[in-house]
N, C-alpha and C positions, 0 to 999 in steps of 0.2 A: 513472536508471532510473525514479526516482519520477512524476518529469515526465513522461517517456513514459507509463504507465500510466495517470495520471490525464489526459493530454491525449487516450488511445487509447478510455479506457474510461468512458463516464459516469457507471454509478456506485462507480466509486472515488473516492473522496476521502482526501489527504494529512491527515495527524492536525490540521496548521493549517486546513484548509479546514475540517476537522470543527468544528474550535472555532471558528470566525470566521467562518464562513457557512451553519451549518446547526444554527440555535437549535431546532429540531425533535428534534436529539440531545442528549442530555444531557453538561452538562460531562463527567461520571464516564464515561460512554458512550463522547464523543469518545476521552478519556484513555487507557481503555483498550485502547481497537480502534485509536489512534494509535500505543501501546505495541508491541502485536504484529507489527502494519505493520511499524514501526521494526525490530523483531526481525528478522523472517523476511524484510527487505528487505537487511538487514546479512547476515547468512548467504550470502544467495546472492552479494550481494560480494564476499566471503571466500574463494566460492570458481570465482570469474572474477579472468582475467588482463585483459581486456576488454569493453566493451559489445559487441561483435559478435558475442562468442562466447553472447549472451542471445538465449533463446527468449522473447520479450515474453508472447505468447500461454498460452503451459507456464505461465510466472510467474505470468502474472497469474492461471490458474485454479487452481491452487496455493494462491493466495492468498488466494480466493474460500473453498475449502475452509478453510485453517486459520485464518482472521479471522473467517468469517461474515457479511459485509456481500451 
């Protein structure tokens, strides 16, 4: 799901992208808007049986809202 978002949407970036290609963010930065990503990405897993049953779009502005990027 991660791939998809970050390949759909420019700017997302996966918590390794944040640390390994965007020295513009701060370590601590990365870390923790990596963290929450991680969170609220694990959740929605939790609670699909499958990737088709995902609204990409839903997710990804969801995400927008609870991460702040």
């Amino acid at each position: 799901m991660e791939q998809i978002i970050e390949g759909r949407y420019p700017d997302y970036h996966s918590k390794y992208s944040l640390v390994t290609f965007h020295p513009e963010i701060s370590y601590a930065e990365a870390h923790r808007r990596g963290n929450q990503q991680d969170q609220f990405l694990l959740q929605i897993c939790r609670e699909v049986e499958s990737i088709q049953e995902l609204d990409i779009e839903a997710i990804y502005q969801r995400l927008k809202a609870v991460v702040g990027f």
